[in-house]
Residue, then its C-alpha position, 0 to 999 in steps of 0.5 A: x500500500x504504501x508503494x501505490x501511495x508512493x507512485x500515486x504521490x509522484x505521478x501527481x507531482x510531476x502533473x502539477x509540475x506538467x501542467x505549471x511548465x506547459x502553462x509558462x509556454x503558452x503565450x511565448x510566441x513561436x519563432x521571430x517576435x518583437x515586443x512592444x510597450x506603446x504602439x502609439x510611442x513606438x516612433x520618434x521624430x528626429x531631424x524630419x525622420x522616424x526612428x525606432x531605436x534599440x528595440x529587440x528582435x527575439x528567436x534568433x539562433x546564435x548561428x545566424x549572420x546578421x550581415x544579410x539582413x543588415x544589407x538587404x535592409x538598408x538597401x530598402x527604400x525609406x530607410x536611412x540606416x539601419x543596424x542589427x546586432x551581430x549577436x545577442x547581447x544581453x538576452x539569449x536569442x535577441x538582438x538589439x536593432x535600430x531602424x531610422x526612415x523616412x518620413x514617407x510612409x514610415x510605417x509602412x516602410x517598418x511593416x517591412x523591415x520587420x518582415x525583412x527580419x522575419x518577425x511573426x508575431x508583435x507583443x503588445x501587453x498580453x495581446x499577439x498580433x501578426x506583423x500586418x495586424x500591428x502595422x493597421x494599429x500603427x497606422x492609425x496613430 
């Protein structure tokens, strides 16, 4: 009896245990995401153009070279300049970017430079939006 009451014991342990880990997944995003605070914030106006500084891009493996989106990005058209991290740095898996454009359709142009970054999903609060979904909420602002 006291062995069932044992393996009961534990095989009850290792559900709750389950189920705490399982709940801790469910609202991280699968794959590239960034997270933001304020959509309506999320732009400054420098000098006549649109920066989005230092946000973070998170889901990148170690392994993967920055150079090419660096390049392809800032050949786009509206971005001034654009820089990525060549690693992460203060947390695992994201790197830190900046992206300064033009005031011409500056969210458009960001819409794109996250899809260029192959982000999937945009954190706002507890809320997860797909990059175009974030970009109708931005551009309403």
């Amino acid at each position: 009896m006291k062995t069932i009451s044992k393996v009961l014991m534990i095989c009850l342990l290792f559900a709750a245990n389950a189920g705490f880990v399982l709940s801790q997944n469910i609202d991280k995003p699968q794959g590239r995401y960034i997270i933001v605070e304020a959509p309506d914030q999320i732009f400054s106006e420098v000098d006549g153009n649109f920066e989005v500084r230092n946000f973070l891009v998170y889901g990148f493996s170690e392994e993967t070279s920055s150079k090419p989106f660096h390049e392809n990005i800032n050949e786009m058209q509206g971005i001034v300049k654009f820089s990525i991290a060549s690693r992460s740095e203060a947390v695992q898996g994201a790197r830190r970017c900046t992206a300064i454009m033009t005031s011409d359709k500056y969210q458009e142009t960001f819409r794109k430079v996250l899809l260029m970054l192959e982000v999937q999903t945009v954190v706002v609060g507890n809320d997860h939006y797909t990059v175009d979904e974030f970009y109708q909420i931005i551009k309403q602002k």
